[in-house]
C-alpha positions as CSV (number, residue, x, y, z in Angstrom):
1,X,67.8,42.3,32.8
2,X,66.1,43.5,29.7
3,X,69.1,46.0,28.8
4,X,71.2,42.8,29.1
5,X,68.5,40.7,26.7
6,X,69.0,44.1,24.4
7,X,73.0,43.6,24.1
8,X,73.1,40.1,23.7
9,X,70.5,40.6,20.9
10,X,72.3,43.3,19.3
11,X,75.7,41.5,19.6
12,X,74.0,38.3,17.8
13,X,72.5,40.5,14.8
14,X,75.9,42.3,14.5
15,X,77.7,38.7,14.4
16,X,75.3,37.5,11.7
17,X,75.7,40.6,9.9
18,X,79.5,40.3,9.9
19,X,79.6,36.4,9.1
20,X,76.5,35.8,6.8
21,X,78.7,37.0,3.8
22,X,81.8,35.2,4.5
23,X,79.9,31.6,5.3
24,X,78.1,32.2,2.2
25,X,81.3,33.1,0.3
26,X,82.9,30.1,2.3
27,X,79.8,27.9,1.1
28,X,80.6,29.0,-2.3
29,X,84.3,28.1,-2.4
30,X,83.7,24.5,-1.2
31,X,80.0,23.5,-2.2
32,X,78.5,21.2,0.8
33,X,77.2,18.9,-1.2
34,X,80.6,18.1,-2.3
35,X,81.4,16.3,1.0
């Protein structure tokens, strides 16, 4: 169980890793305040 708890933790920080700069780029492009 806890190696399983230690993949889907690493998996999650890799995801926001890989994302966090294209949703702040994305964010960027089309302010949300402009919605």
């Amino acid at each position: 169980m806890t190696e399983f708890m230690l993949s889907v933790s690493h998996n999650l920080v890799m995801f926001t890793w890989y994302t966090a700069p294209l949703v702040s780029l994305g964010i960027h492009d089309q302010p949300l305040s402009e919605e």
